[in-house]
C-alpha positions as CSV (number, residue, x, y, z in Angstrom):
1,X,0.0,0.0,0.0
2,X,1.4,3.7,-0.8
3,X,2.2,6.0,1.5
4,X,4.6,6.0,4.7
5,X,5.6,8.6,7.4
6,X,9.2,7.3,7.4
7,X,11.9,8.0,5.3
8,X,14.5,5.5,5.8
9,X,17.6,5.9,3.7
10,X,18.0,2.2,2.8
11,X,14.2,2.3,1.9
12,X,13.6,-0.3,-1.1
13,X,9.9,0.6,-2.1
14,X,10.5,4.4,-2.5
15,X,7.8,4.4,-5.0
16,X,5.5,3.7,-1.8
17,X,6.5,6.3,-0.1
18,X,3.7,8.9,-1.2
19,X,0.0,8.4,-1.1
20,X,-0.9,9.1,-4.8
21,X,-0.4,7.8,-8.3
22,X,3.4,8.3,-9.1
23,X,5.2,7.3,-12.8
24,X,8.5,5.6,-12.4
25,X,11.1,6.2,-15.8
26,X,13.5,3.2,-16.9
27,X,16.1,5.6,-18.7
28,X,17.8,2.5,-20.1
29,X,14.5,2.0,-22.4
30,X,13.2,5.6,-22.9
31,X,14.3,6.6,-26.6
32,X,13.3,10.4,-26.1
33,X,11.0,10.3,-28.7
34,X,9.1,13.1,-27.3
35,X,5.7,11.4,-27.0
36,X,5.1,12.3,-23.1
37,X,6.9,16.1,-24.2
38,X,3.7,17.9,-24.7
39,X,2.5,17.9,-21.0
40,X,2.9,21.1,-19.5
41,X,5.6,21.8,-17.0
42,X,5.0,21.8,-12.6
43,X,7.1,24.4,-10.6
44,X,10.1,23.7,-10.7
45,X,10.4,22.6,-14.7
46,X,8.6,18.3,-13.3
47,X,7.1,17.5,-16.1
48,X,3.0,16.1,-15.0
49,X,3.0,12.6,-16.3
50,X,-0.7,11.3,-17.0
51,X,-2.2,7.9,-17.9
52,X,-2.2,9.0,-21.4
53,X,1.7,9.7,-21.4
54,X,1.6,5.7,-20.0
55,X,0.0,4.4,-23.1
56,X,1.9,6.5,-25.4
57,X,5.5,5.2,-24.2
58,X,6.3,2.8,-27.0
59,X,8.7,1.1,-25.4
60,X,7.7,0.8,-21.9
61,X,9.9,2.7,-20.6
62,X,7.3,4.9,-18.0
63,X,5.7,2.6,-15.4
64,X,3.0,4.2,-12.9
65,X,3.1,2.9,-9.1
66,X,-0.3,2.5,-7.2
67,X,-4.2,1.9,-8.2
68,X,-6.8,3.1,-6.1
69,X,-9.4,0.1,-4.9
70,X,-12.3,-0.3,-3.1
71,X,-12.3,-3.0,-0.3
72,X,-14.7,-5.4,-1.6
73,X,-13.2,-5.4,-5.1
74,X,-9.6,-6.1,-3.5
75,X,-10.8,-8.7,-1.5
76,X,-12.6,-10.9,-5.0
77,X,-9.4,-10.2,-6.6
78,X,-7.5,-11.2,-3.6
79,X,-9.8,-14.5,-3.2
80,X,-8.8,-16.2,-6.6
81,X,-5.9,-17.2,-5.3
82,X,-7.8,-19.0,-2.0
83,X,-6.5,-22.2,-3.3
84,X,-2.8,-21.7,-2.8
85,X,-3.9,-20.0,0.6
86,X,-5.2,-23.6,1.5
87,X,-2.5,-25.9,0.3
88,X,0.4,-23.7,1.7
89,X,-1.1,-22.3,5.0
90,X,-0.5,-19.0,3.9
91,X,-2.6,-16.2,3.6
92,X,-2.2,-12.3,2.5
93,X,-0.2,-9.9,3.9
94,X,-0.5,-5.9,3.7
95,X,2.8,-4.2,3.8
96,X,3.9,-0.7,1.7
97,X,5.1,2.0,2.4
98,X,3.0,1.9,5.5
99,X,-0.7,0.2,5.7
100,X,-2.0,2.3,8.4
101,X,-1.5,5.5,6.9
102,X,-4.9,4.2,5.0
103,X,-6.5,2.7,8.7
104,X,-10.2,3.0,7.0
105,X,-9.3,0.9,3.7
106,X,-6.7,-1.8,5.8
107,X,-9.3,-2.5,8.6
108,X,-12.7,-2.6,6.4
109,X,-10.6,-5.5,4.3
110,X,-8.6,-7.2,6.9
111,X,-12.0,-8.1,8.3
112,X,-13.7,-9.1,5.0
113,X,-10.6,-11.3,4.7
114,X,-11.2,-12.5,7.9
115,X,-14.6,-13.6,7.6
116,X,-14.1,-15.4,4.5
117,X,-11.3,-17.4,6.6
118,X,-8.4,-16.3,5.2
119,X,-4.9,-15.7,7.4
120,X,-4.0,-12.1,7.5
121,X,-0.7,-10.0,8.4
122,X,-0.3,-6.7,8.9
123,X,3.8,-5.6,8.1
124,X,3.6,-2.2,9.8
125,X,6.9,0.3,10.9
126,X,4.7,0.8,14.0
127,X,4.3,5.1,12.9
128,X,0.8,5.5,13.6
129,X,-1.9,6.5,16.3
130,X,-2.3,3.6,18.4
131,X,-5.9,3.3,17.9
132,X,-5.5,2.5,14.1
133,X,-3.0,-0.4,15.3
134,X,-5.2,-1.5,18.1
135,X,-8.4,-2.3,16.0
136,X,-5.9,-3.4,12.6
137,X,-4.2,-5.6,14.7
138,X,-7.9,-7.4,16.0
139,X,-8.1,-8.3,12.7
140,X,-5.4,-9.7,12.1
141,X,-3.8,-13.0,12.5
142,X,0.1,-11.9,12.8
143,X,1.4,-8.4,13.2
144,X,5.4,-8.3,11.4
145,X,6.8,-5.5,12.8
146,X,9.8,-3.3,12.1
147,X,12.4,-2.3,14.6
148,X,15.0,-0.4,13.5
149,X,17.2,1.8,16.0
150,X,16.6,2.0,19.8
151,X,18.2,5.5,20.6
152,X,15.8,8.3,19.6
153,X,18.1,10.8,17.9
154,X,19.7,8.1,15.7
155,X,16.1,6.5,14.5
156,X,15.6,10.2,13.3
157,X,18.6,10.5,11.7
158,X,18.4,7.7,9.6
159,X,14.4,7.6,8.9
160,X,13.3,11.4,9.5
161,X,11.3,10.3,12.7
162,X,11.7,9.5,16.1
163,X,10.9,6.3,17.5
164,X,8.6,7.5,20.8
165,X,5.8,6.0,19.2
166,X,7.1,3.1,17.5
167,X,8.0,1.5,20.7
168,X,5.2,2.7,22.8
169,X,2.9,1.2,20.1
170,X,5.1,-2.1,20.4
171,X,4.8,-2.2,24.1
172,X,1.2,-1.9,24.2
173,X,0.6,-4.0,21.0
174,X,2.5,-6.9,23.2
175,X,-0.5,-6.7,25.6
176,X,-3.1,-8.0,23.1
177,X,-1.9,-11.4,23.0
178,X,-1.1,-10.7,19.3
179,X,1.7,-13.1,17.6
180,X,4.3,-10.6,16.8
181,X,7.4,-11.2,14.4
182,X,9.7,-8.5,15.0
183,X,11.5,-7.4,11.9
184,X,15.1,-5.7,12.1
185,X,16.8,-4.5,9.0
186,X,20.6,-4.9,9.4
187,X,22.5,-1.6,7.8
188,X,26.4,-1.5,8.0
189,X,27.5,2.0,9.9
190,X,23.6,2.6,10.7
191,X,22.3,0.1,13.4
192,X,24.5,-3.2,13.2
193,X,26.7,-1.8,15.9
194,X,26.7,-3.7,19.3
195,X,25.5,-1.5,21.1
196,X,22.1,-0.7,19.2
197,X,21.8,-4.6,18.7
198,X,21.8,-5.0,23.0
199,X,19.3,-3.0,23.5
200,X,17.3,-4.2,20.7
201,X,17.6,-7.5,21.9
202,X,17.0,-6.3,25.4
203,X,13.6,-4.2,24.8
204,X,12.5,-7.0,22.6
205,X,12.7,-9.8,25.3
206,X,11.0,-8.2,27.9
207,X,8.4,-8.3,25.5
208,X,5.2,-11.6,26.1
209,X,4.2,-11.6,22.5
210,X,6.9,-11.7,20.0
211,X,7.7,-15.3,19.0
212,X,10.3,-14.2,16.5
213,X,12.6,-12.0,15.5
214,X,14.4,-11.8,11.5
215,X,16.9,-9.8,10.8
216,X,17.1,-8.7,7.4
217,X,20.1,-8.0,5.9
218,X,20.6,-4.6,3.8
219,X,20.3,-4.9,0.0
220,X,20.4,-2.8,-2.7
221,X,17.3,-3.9,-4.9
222,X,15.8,0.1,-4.1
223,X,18.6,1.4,-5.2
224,X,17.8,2.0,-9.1
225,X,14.2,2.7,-8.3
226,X,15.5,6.1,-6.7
227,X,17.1,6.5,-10.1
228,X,14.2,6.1,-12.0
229,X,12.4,8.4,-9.4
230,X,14.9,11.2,-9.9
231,X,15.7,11.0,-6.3
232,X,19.5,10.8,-5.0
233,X,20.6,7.8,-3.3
234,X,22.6,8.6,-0.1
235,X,23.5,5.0,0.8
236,X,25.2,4.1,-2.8
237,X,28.1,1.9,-2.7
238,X,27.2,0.3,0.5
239,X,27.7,-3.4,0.7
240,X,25.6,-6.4,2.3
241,X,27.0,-7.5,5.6
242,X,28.8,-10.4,5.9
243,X,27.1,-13.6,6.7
244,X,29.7,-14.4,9.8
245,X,28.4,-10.7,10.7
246,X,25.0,-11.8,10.8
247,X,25.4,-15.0,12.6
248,X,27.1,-12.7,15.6
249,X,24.6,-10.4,16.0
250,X,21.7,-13.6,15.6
251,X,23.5,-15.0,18.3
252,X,22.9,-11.7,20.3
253,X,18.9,-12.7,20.0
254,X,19.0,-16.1,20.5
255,X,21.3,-15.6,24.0
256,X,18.1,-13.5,25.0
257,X,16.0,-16.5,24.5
258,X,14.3,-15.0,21.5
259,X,14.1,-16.9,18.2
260,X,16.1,-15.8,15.5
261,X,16.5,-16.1,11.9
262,X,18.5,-14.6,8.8
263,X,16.5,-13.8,6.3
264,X,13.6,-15.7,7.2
265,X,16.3,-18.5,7.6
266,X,16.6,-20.2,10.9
């Protein structure tokens, strides 16, 4: 779902991170042949791309991010797949940019979802008025949420935001007797220091509901997307952590009691 109140440099979905209709450019395919020329020009010389710019790119080389739906139509499209729901146990899981930021939309289908049987997850940073994540989080059968930096001035730093309510949210979400995957994104030079990993671990095992926690290593599949966005990069050139730095800081977790894997990896 478009749309999130963060703005994490390592983001990989930075087309989700506004609420509207946005057109993404794959220079390596646009021939400048001048078809999408003719709209007229924003402040600052943007050119206002349009559906009709879309179906005029010959080669493909515009792509537009995000449809608006209704609920019920989501959830019939959704429902055609129900048979691989069955056979693997899975279900569907709303992620983004940030699901909450639409609370109507996310709650109205998480419960038509529901009642049809269906598993349901909500991947959420946490970012919102804890009402909206009370009631989302009724309807749904697994809450993955993202934990990123424990010290206040460096989660703003690195995402624009502080983390006050991210972990107030998380505290009291732990209450409901939700199942709770925490999800930590590991960034060389930004959190994967020993320090912010302690205290991670720390917060997280004082914590009843969280029966897992993954620590996703940093990649750089978002990367070109800012490029195509016309948006600079700040983390270019950083590299993956190592896998023996992974298994370290997993092992910081797991001495916590706290289940850990690598990439969804145990």
């Amino acid at each position: 779902m478009k749309g999130c109140p963060l703005r994490c440099q390592w983001c990989h979905n930075p087309e989700s991170r506004l609420p509207q209709e946005e057109f993404l450019r794959m220079e390596t395919r646009c021939m400048a042949c001048g078809l999408c020329s003719e709209e007229e020009l924003a402040g600052r010389g943007t050119r206002i791309l349009t559906d009709r710019d879309l179906d005029a790119c010959p080669t493909g080389a515009l792509q537009k991010a995000g449809q608006e739906m209704e609920p019920a139509a989501l959830v019939k499209q959704l429902l055609r797949d129900r048979i691989f729901f069955d056979e693997s146990g899975g279900g569907v899981t709303f992620s983004g940019g940030e699901p909450l930021l639409q609370a109507p939309f996310l709650i109205e289908t998480l419960g038509r979802l529901r009642s049809e049987g269906v598993h349901t997850a909500l991947d959420t940073c946490g970012y919102a008025p804890w009402e909206y994540l009370e009631e989302a989080a009724r309807w749904s059968s697994l809450v993955l949420y993202d934990l990123k930096l424990m010290d206040q001035a460096r989660h703003e730093a690195a995402t624009g935001s502080s983390n006050r309510v991210i972990l107030d949210n998380l505290k009291a979400l732990s209450g409901m007797r939700t199942e709770i995957w925490i999800r930590v994104p590991v960034i060389p030079g930004i959190n994967d220091d020993d320090y912010n990993i302690e205290a991670t671990a720390g917060f997280i095992s004082t914590l009843p509901s969280v029966s897992r926690v993954d620590l996703l290593p940093y990649h750089r599949i978002g990367e070109p997307k800012f490029a195509r966005m016309g948006i600079a990069y700040t983390l270019a050139g950083l590299q993956a952590p190592s896998q023996q730095r992974l298994e370290s800081l997993a092992e910081i977790f797991r001495a916590k009691g706290l289940m850990t894997t690598i990439g969804g990896r145990p």
